[in-house]
Residue frames relative to the residue before (quaternion, step in Angstrom):
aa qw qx qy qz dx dy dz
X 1.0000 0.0000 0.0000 0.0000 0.00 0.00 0.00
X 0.4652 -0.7261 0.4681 0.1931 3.26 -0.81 1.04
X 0.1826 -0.7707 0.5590 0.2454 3.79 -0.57 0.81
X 0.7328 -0.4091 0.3142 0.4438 3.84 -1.98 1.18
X 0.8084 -0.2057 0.5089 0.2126 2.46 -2.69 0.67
X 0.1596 -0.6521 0.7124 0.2045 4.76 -0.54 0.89
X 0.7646 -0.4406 0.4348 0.1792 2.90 -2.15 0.43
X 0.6539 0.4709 -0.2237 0.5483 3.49 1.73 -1.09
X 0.2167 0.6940 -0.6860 -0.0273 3.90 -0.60 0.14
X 0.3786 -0.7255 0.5331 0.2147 3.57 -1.05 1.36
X 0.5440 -0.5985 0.5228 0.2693 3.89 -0.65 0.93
X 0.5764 -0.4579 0.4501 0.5055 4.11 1.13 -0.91
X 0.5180 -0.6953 0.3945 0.3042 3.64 -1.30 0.22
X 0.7467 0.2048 -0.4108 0.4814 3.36 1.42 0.02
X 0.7852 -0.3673 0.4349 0.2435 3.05 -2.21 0.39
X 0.7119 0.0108 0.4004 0.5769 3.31 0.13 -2.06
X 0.1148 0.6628 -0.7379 -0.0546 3.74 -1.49 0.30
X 0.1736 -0.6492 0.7359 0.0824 3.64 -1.46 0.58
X 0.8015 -0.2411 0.2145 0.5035 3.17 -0.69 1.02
X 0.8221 -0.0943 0.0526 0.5590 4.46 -0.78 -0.75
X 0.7038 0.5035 -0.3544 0.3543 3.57 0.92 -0.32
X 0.0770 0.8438 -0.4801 -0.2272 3.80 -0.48 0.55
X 0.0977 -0.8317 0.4474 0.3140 3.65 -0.78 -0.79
X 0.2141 -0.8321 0.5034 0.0915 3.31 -0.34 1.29
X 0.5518 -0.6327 0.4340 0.3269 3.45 -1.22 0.56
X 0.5101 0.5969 -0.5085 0.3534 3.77 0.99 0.22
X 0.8014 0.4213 -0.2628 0.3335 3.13 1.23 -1.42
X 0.2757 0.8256 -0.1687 0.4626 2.95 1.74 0.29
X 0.6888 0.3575 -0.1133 0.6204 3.64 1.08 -1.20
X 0.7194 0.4022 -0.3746 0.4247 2.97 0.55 -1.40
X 0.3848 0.5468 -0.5898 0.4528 4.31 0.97 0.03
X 0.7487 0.5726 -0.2499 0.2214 2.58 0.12 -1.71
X 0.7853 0.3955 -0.1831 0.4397 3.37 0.76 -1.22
X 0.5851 0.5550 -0.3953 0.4398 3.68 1.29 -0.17
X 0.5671 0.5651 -0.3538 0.4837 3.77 1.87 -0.78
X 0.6321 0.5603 -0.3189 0.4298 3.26 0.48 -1.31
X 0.8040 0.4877 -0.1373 0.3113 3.39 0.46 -1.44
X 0.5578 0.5220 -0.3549 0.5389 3.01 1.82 -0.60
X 0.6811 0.4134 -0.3958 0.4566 3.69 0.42 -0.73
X 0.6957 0.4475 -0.4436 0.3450 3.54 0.21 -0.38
X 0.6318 0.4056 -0.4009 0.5249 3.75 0.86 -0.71
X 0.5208 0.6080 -0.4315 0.4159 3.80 0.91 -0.29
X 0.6802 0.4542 -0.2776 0.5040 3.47 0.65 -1.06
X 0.8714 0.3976 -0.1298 0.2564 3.55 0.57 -0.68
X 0.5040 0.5148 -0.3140 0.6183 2.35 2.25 0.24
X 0.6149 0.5034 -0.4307 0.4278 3.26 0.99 -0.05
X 0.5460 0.5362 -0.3702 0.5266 3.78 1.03 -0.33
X 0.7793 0.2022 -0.2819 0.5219 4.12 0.50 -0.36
X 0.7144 -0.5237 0.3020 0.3524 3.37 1.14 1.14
X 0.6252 0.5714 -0.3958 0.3550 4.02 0.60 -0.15
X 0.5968 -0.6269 0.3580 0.3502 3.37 -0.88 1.58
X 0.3448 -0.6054 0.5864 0.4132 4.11 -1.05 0.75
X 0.7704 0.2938 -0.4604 0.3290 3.46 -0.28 -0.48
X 0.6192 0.4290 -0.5995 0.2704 3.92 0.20 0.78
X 0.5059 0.5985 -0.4417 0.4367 3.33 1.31 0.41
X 0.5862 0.5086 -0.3808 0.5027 3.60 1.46 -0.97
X 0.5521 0.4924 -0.4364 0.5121 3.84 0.70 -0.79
X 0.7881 0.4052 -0.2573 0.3854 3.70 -0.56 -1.39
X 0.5139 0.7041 -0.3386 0.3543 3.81 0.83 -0.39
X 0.7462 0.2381 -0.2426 0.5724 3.68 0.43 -1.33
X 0.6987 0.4619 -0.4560 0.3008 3.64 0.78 -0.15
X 0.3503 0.8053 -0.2043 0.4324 2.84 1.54 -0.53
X 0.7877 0.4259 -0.0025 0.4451 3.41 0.49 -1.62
X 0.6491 0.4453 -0.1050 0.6078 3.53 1.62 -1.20
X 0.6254 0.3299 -0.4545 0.5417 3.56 1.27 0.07
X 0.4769 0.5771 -0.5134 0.4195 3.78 0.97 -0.61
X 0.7482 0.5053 -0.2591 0.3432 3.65 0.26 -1.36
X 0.7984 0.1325 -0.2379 0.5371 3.34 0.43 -0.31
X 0.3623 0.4789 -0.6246 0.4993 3.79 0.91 0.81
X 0.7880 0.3878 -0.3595 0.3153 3.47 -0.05 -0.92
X 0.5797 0.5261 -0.4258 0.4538 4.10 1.53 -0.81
X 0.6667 0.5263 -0.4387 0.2934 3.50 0.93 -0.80
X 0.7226 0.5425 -0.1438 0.4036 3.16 0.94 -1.14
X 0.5100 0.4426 -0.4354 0.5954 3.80 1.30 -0.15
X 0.5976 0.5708 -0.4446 0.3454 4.41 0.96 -1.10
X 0.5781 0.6616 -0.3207 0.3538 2.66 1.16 -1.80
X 0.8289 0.3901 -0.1754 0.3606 3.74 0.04 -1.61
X 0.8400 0.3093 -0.0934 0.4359 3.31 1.48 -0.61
X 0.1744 0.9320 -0.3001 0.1045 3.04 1.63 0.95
X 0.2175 0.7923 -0.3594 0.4425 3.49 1.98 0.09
X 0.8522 0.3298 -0.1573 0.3744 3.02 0.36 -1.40
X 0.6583 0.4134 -0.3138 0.5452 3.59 1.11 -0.63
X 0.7061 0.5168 -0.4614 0.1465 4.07 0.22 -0.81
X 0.4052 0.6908 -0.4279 0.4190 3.58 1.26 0.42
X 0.7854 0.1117 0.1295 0.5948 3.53 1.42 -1.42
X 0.1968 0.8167 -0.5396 -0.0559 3.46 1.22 0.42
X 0.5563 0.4036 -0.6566 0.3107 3.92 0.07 0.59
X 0.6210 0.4888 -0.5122 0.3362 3.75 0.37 0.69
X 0.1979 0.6679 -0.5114 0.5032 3.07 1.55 0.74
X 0.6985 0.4385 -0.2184 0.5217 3.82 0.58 -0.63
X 0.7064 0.4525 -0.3796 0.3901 3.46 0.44 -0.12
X 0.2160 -0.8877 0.4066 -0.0061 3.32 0.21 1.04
X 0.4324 0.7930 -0.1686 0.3946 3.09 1.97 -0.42
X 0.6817 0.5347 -0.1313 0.4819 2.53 1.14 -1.59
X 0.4311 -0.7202 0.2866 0.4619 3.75 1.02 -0.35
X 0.2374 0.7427 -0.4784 0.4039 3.78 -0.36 -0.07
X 0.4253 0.5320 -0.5751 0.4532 3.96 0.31 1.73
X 0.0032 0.7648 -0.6425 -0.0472 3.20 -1.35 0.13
X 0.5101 -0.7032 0.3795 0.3183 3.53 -0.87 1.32
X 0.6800 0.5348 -0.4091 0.2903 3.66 0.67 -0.48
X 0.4461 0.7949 -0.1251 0.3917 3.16 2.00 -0.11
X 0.5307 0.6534 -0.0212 0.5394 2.53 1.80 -1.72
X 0.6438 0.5588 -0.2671 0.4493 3.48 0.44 -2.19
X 0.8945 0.2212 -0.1617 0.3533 3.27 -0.01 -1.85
X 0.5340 0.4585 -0.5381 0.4638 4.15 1.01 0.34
X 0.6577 0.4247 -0.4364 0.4435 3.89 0.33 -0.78
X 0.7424 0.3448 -0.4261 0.3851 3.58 0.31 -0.60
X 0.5813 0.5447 -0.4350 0.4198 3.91 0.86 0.16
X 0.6600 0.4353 -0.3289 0.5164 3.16 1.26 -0.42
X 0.7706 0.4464 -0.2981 0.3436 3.25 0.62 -0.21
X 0.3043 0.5276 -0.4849 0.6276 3.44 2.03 0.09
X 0.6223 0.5613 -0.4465 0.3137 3.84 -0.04 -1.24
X 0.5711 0.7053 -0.1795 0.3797 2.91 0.91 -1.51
X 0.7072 0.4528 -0.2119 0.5000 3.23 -0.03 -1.57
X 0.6508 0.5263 -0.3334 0.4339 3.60 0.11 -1.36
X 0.7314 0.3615 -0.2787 0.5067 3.61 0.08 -1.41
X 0.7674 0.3111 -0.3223 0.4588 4.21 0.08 -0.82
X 0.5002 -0.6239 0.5397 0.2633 4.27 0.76 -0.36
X 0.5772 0.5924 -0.4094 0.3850 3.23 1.50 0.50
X 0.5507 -0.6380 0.4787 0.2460 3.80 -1.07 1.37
X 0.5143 -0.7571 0.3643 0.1721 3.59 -0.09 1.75
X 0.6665 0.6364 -0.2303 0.3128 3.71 1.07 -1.52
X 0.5104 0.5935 -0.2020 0.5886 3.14 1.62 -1.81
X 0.7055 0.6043 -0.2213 0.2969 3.61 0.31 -1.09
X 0.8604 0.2658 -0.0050 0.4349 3.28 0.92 -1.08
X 0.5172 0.5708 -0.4110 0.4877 2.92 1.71 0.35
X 0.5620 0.6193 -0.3013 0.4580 3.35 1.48 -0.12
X 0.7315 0.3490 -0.1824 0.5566 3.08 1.18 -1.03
X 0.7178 0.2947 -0.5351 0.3340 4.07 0.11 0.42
X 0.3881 0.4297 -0.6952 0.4260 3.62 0.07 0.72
X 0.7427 0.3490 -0.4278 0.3790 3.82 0.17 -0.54
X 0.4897 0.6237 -0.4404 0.4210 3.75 1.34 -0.41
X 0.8156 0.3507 -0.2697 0.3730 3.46 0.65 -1.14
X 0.5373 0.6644 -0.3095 0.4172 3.49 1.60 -0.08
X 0.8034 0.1618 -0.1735 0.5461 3.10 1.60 -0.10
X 0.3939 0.6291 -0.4761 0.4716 2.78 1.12 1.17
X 0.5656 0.5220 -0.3202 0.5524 3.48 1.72 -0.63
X 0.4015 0.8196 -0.1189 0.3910 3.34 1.18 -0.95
X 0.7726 0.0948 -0.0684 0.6241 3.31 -0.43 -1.56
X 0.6855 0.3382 -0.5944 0.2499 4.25 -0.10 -0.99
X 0.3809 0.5397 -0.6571 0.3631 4.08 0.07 0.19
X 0.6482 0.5238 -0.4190 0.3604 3.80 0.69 -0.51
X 0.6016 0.4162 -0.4809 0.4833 3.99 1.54 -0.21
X 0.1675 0.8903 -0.2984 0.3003 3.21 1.22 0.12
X 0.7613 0.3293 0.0226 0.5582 2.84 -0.20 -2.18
X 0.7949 0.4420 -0.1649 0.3816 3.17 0.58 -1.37
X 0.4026 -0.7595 0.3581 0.3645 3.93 1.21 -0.01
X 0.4757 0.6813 -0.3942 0.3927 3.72 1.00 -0.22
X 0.8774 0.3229 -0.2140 0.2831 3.65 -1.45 0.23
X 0.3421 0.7703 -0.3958 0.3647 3.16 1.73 0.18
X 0.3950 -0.8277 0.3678 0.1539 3.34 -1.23 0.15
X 0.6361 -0.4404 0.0391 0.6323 3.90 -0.40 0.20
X 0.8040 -0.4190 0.2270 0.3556 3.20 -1.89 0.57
X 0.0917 0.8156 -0.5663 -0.0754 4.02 -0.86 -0.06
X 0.4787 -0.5544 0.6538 0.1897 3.34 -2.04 -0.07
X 0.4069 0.6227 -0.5961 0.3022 3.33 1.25 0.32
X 0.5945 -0.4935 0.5278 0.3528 3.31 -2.22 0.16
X 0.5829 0.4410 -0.2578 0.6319 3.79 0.84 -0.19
X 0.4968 0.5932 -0.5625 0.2914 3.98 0.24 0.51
X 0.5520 -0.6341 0.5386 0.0559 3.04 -1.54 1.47
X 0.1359 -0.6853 0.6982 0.1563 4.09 -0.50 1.39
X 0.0593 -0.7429 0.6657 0.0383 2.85 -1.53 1.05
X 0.6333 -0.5275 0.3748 0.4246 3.62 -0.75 1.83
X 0.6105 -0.4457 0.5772 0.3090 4.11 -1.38 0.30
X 0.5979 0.6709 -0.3225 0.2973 3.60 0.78 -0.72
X 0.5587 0.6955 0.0844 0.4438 2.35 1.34 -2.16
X 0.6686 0.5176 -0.1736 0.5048 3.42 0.32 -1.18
X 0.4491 -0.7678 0.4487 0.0863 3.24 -0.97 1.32
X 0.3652 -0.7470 0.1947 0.5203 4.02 0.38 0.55
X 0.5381 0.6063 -0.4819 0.3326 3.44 1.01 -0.09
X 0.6900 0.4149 -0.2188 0.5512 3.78 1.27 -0.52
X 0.4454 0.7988 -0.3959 0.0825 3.66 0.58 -0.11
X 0.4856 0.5487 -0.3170 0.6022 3.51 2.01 -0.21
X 0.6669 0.5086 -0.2766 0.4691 3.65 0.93 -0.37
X 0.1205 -0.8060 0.5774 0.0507 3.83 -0.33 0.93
X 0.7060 0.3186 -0.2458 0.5828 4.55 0.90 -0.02
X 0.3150 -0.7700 0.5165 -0.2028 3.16 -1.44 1.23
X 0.3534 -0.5210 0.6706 0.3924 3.94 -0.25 0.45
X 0.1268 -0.6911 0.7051 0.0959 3.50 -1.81 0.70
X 0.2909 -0.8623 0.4137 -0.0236 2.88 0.10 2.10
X 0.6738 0.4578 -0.2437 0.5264 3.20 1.39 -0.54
X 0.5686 0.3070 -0.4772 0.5956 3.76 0.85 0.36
X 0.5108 0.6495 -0.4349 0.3579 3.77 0.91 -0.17
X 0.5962 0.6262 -0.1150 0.4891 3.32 1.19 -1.39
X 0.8087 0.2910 -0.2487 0.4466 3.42 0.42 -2.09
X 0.5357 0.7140 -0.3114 0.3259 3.69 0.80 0.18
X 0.6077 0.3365 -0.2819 0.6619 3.18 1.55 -1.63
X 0.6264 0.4738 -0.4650 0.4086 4.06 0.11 -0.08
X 0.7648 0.3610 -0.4193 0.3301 3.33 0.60 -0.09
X 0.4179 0.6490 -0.3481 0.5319 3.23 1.64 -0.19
X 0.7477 0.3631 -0.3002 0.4680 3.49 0.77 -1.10
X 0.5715 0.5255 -0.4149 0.4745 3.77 1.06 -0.16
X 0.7579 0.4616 -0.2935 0.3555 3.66 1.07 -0.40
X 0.5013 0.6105 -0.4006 0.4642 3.26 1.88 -0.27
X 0.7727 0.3874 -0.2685 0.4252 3.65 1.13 -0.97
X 0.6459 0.4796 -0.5071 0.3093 2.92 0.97 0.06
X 0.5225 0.7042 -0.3419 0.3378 3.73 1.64 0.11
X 0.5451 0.6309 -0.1863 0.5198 2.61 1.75 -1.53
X 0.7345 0.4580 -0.3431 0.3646 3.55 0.70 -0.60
X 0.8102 0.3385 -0.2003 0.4346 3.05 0.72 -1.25
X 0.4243 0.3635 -0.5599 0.6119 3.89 1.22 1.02
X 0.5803 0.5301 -0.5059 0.3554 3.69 0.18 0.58
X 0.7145 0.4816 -0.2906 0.4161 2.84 1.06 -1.27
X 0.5673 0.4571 -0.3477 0.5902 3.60 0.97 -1.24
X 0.4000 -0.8327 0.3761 0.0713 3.71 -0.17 -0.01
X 0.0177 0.8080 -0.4128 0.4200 2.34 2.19 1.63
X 0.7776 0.3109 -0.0954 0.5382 3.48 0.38 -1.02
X 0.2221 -0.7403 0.5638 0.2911 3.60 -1.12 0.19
X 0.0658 0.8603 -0.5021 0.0590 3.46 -0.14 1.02
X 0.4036 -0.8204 0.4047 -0.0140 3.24 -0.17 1.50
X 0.4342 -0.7151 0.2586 0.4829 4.13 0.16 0.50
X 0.6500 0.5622 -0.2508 0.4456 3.47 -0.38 0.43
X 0.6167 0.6050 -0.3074 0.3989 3.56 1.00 -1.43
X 0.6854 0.4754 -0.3989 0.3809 3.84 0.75 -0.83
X 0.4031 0.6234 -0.5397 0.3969 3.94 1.49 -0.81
X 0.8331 0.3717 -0.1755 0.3701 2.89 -0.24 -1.99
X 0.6167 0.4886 -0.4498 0.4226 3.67 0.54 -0.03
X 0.5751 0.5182 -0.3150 0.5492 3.46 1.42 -0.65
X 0.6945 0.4841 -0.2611 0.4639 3.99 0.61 -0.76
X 0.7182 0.4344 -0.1129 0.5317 3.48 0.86 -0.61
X 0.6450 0.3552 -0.3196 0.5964 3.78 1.46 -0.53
X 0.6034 0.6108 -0.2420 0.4520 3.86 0.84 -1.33
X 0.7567 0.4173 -0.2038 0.4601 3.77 0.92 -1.29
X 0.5121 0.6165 -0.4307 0.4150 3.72 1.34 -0.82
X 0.5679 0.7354 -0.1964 0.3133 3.57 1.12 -1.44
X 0.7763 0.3126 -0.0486 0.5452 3.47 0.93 -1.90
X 0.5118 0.5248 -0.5763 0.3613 3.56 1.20 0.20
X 0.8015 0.4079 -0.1695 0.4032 3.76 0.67 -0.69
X 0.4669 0.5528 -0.4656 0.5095 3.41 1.55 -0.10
X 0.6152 0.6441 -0.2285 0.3930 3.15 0.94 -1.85
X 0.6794 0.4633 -0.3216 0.4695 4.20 0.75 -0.56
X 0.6018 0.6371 -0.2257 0.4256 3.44 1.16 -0.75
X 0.7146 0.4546 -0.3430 0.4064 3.49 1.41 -1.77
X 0.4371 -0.6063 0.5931 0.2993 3.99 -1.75 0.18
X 0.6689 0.6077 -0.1877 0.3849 3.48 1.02 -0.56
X 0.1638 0.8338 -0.5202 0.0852 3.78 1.98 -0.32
X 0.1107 -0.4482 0.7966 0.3903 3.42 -1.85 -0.06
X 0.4465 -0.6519 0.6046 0.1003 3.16 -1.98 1.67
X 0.4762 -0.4978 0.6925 0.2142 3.72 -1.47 0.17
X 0.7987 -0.2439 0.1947 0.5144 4.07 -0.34 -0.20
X 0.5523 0.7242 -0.1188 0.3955 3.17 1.17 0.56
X 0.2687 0.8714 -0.2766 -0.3033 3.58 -0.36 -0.28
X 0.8156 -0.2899 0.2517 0.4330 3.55 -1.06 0.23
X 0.6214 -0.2389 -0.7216 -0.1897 1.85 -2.03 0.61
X 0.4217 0.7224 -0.4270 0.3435 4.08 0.93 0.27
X 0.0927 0.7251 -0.5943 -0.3353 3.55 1.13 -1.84
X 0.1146 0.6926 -0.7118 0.0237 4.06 0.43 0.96
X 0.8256 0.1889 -0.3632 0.3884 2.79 -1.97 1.22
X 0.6682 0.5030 -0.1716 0.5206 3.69 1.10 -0.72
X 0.3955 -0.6163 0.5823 0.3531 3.71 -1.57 0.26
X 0.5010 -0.5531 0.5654 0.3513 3.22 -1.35 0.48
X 0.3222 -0.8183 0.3816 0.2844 3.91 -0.35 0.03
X 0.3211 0.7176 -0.3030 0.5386 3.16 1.52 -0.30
X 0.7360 0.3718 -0.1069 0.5555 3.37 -0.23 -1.62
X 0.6019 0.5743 -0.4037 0.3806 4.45 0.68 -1.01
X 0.7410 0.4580 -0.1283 0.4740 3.19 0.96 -2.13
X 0.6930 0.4133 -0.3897 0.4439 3.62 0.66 -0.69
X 0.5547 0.4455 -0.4772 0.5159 4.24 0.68 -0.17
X 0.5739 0.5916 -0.4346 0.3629 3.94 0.91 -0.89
X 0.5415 0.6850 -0.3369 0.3522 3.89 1.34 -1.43
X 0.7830 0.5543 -0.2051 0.1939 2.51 0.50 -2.43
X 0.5500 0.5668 -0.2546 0.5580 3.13 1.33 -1.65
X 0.6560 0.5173 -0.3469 0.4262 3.59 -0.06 -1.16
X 0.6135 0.5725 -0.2141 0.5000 3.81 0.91 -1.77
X 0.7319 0.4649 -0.2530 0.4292 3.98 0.35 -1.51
X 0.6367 0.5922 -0.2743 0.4108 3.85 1.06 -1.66
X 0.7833 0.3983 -0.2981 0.3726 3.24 0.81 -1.19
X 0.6402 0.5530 -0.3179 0.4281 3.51 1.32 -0.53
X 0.4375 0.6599 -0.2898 0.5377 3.54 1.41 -0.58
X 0.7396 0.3707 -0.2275 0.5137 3.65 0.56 -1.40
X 0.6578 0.4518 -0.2961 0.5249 3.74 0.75 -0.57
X 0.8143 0.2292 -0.1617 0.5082 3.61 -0.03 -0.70
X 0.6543 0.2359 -0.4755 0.5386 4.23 0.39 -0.49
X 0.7553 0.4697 -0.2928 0.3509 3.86 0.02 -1.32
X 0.0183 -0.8137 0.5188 0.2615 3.81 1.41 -1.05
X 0.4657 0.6155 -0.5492 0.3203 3.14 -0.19 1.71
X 0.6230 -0.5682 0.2990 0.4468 3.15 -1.27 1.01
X 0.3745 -0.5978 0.5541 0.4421 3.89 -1.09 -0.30
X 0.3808 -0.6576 0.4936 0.4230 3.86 -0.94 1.13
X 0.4332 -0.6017 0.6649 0.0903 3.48 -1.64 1.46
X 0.5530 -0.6505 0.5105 0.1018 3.26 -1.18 1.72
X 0.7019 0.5540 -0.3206 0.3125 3.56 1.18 -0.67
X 0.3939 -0.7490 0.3705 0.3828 2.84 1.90 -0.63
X 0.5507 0.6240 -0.2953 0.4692 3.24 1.70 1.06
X 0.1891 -0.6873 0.5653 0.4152 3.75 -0.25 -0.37
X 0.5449 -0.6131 0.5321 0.2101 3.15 -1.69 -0.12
């Protein structure tokens, strides 16, 4: 039996087309979320003293390493699908990203970064993940529009219709969905408000907050989030395995976010039990 008509019904992914030209409301956020994001790490970089325009510089690279960290890393996991035609590996259109992708190209560019400008990496990135998580709440309205990443079927009052298309064939009698992606843009904004508390009791110097400590507070709050969204989603990248269940397999999502957390906890452990600085990729202190 098919469960009701959800509260969410996506309108479609584009805005407007003119003849070859379209706009879609993902690429849209994701503007959206690089503006937004740029003024906040502006603002907060201007409060720990760090020049705004090396945040305008480091930004589009920033963003262009996120993007194709995250395409490699969805090819990478889903290479089935591309080794028949691997130049749709390039089509990026087509959809096929993944935030943990994202995490681990922007932050190479932004070590890169550091190295080439002489800027101390720690100082750096605490500025910039309150904007990460601000547009991380941001852009997932883009699976939204687009009907994709949702999660198993429900009767909740907040269920997500998803078009028959859409609808995986094991679920096709089933028309409502967990909206993982308002599930998501929610715990990011929560996590964008914790750092931004966390920050400003640093600054006032209410809080000791040591460079580095907000990352890992951001890796370790942000990841806690995508282990349980991440059980919910039909659409998983699988380990040996496939979707939408990954039986017998790990769910990778849910692998890489416990990898953070640990990663997120060690680094706070080293800073606050061991009090030491964390060693800075840039090859600077802070």
């Amino acid at each position: 039996m098919s469960l009701p008509l959800g509260l969410f019904t996506s309108p479609g992914p584009l805005i407007f087309q003119l003849g070859p030209v379209s706009v879609r409301w993902y690429g849209l956020l994701i503007a959206l979320a690089v503006l937004l994001g740029l003024l906040l790490a502006t603002r907060l970089g201007r409060q720990r003293g760090i020049d705004p325009a090396l945040i305008a510089d480091l930004l589009p690279l920033m963003v262009l390493g996120a993007v194709v960290g995250a395409r490699l890393y969805y090819v990478a996991l889903e290479w089935r699908q591309y080794r028949n035609d691997w130049l749709d590996a390039f089509a990026i259109w087509r959809g096929g990203i993944a935030i943990h992708g994202a995490l681990i190209g922007g932050a190479l560019v932004t070590v890169l970064f550091c190295r080439w400008r002489r800027q101390a990496f720690w100082p750096l990135l605490d500025v910039l993940v309150p904007a990460v998580a601000l547009g991380q709440a941001i852009g997932r309205w883009g699976n939204f529009f687009n009907s994709e990443a949702f999660g198993l079927p429900t009767n909740l009052p907040w269920a997500l219709t998803i078009p028959m298309a859409n609808r995986p064939p094991e679920f096709l009698e089933q028309a409502s969905f967990h909206p993982t992606f308002l599930y998501e843009s929610l715990w990011n904004l929560g996590v964008c408000a914790l750092l931004l508390i966390l920050f400003r009791l640093g600054g006032s110097g209410r809080l000791r907050l040591p460079p580095g400590a907000l990352s890992c507070i951001y890796l370790m709050a942000y990841s806690s989030g995508r282990v349980w969204i991440e059980g919910l989603r039909l659409d998983p990248l699988c380990l040996f395995s496939q979707p939408p269940f990954c039986s017998g397999g790990l769910r990778m999502a849910q692998l890489m976010s416990l990898l953070l957390i640990l990663l997120g906890g060690a680094g706070l452990l080293w800073l606050y039990r061991f009090r030491r600085p964390l060693p800075d990729p840039s090859g600077l202190t802070a």
